[in-house]
N, C-alpha and C positions, 0 to 999 in steps of 0.2 A: 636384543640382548642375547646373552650366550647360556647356557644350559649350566645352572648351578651345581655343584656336587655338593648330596647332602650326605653327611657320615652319624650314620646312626651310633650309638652308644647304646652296648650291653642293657638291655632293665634290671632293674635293682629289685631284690627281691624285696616284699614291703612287710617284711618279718626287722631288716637293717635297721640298725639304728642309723639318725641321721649326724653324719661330722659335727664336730661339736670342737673347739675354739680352743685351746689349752692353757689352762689358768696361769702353769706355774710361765708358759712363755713371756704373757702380755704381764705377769710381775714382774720378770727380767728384764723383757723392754722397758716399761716404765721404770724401773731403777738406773739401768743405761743412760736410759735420757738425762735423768734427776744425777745422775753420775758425770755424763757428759756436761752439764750446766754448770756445775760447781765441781769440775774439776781446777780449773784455775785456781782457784782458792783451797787447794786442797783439801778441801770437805769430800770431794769425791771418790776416795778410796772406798772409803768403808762400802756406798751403795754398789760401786764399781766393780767391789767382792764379793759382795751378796750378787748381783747378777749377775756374773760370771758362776755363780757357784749352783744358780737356779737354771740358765740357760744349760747345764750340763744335767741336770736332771729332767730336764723339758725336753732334751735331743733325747735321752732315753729312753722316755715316756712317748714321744711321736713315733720313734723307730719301735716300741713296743705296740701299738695303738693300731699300727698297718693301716695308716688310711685313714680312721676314722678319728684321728686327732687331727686338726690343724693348727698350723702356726709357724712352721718352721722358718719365714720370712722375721717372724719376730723375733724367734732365738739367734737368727743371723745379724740380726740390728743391734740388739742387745748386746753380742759379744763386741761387735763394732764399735759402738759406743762406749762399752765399760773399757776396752786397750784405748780409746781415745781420752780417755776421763785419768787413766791413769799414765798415759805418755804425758797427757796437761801437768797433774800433780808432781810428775817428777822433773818435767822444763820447768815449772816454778818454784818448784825445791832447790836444781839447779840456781837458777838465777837467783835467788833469796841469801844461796850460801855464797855464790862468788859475787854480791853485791855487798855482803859482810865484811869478807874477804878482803876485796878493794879501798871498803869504808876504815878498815883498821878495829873494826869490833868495837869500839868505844862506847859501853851502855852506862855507863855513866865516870863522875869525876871523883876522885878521891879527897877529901877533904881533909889532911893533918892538922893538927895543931901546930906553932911553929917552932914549939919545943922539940918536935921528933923530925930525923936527918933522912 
Protein backbone atom coordinates (compact mmCIF):
# COMPACT_ATOMS: atom_id res chain seq x y z
CA UNK A 1 0.00 0.00 0.00
CA UNK A 2 1.08 3.66 -0.40
CA UNK A 3 2.05 6.13 2.32
CA UNK A 4 -0.91 7.96 3.77
CA UNK A 5 -0.92 11.72 4.15
CA UNK A 6 -2.12 12.72 7.52
CA UNK A 7 -3.08 16.54 7.98
CA UNK A 8 -2.90 17.52 11.36
CA UNK A 9 -5.57 20.15 12.71
CA UNK A 10 -4.64 23.24 14.82
CA UNK A 11 -5.41 22.04 18.81
CA UNK A 12 -8.07 23.63 20.35
CA UNK A 13 -7.39 25.46 23.27
CA UNK A 14 -9.50 23.57 26.15
CA UNK A 15 -10.47 26.88 27.88
CA UNK A 16 -13.09 26.69 24.00
CA UNK A 17 -16.29 26.12 24.28
CA UNK A 18 -17.60 23.30 22.39
CA UNK A 19 -19.94 24.10 18.92
CA UNK A 20 -23.16 23.88 20.05
CA UNK A 21 -26.34 23.29 17.40
CA UNK A 22 -28.44 26.60 16.92
CA UNK A 23 -31.89 26.49 18.30
CA UNK A 24 -33.47 29.22 16.40
CA UNK A 25 -32.13 27.08 12.98
CA UNK A 26 -33.54 23.61 13.71
CA UNK A 27 -37.07 25.77 14.64
CA UNK A 28 -36.87 27.12 11.24
CA UNK A 29 -36.26 23.79 9.75
CA UNK A 30 -38.83 22.20 11.43
CA UNK A 31 -41.33 24.82 10.56
CA UNK A 32 -40.17 24.46 6.81
CA UNK A 33 -40.92 21.07 6.75
CA UNK A 34 -44.50 21.50 8.68
CA UNK A 35 -44.65 24.47 5.96
CA UNK A 36 -43.61 22.27 3.13
CA UNK A 37 -46.35 19.57 4.15
CA UNK A 38 -49.15 21.60 4.28
CA UNK A 39 -48.46 23.84 1.93
CA UNK A 40 -50.96 22.50 -0.62
CA UNK A 41 -53.57 23.12 1.43
CA UNK A 42 -52.70 26.35 2.10
CA UNK A 43 -52.13 26.04 5.93
CA UNK A 44 -48.65 26.62 5.04
CA UNK A 45 -48.14 30.20 4.80
CA UNK A 46 -48.21 31.27 8.18
CA UNK A 47 -45.32 28.49 9.44
CA UNK A 48 -43.60 29.19 5.96
CA UNK A 49 -43.50 33.00 7.55
CA UNK A 50 -42.49 32.18 10.78
CA UNK A 51 -39.44 30.25 9.24
CA UNK A 52 -38.34 32.42 6.94
CA UNK A 53 -38.51 35.08 9.62
CA UNK A 54 -36.40 32.78 12.06
CA UNK A 55 -33.96 31.31 9.48
CA UNK A 56 -32.94 35.26 9.09
CA UNK A 57 -32.28 35.60 12.60
CA UNK A 58 -30.45 32.14 12.78
CA UNK A 59 -27.95 33.34 9.60
CA UNK A 60 -27.20 36.32 11.93
CA UNK A 61 -26.75 34.52 14.94
CA UNK A 62 -24.25 31.81 13.10
CA UNK A 63 -22.35 34.74 11.25
CA UNK A 64 -22.31 36.24 14.79
CA UNK A 65 -21.26 32.95 16.68
CA UNK A 66 -17.70 32.60 14.34
CA UNK A 67 -17.81 29.12 14.44
CA UNK A 68 -19.06 27.98 17.41
CA UNK A 69 -22.66 27.93 16.23
CA UNK A 70 -23.80 25.29 13.93
CA UNK A 71 -26.40 24.78 11.56
CA UNK A 72 -26.31 26.70 8.84
CA UNK A 73 -27.27 23.38 6.55
CA UNK A 74 -30.59 23.86 8.53
CA UNK A 75 -31.14 27.48 7.89
CA UNK A 76 -30.44 26.49 4.11
CA UNK A 77 -33.35 23.76 4.18
CA UNK A 78 -35.57 25.91 5.92
CA UNK A 79 -35.50 28.73 3.64
CA UNK A 80 -35.95 25.94 0.75
CA UNK A 81 -38.74 24.59 2.25
CA UNK A 82 -40.64 27.59 3.48
CA UNK A 83 -40.43 29.31 -0.79
CA UNK A 84 -41.48 25.67 -1.58
CA UNK A 85 -44.46 25.70 1.02
CA UNK A 86 -45.37 29.02 -0.39
CA UNK A 87 -44.97 28.51 -4.33
CA UNK A 88 -47.53 25.22 -3.19
CA UNK A 89 -50.13 27.80 -1.49
CA UNK A 90 -50.00 30.10 -4.32
CA UNK A 91 -50.37 27.17 -7.32
CA UNK A 92 -53.34 26.16 -5.17
CA UNK A 93 -54.69 29.52 -4.66
CA UNK A 94 -54.16 29.69 -8.45
CA UNK A 95 -55.90 26.76 -9.43
CA UNK A 96 -58.87 27.20 -6.65
CA UNK A 97 -59.55 30.70 -8.33
CA UNK A 98 -59.45 29.70 -12.10
CA UNK A 99 -61.47 26.44 -11.24
CA UNK A 100 -64.13 29.06 -9.72
CA UNK A 101 -63.65 30.83 -12.71
CA UNK A 102 -64.45 28.11 -15.02
CA UNK A 103 -67.26 26.55 -12.80
CA UNK A 104 -69.27 29.95 -13.24
CA UNK A 105 -69.19 30.71 -9.19
CA UNK A 106 -72.46 29.37 -8.59
CA UNK A 107 -72.65 28.90 -4.50
CA UNK A 108 -75.90 28.44 -4.42
CA UNK A 109 -79.62 28.94 -6.04
CA UNK A 110 -81.94 31.71 -5.59
CA UNK A 111 -85.15 30.77 -4.57
CA UNK A 112 -88.19 33.63 -5.46
CA UNK A 113 -91.41 33.45 -4.88
CA UNK A 114 -93.52 33.39 -8.09
CA UNK A 115 -94.91 36.63 -7.45
CA UNK A 116 -91.54 38.42 -7.98
CA UNK A 117 -90.33 38.94 -11.93
Amino acid sequence: MGDAAFVSTPARDPADPEPVADTKATAAFGLGLLAAVTGLAVGGIVPATMALALARQAREELRAGEGWRTGAGRVRWAERLSWLALALAALSLLTLTVWLFLRGVHFGTQDFPPTVN
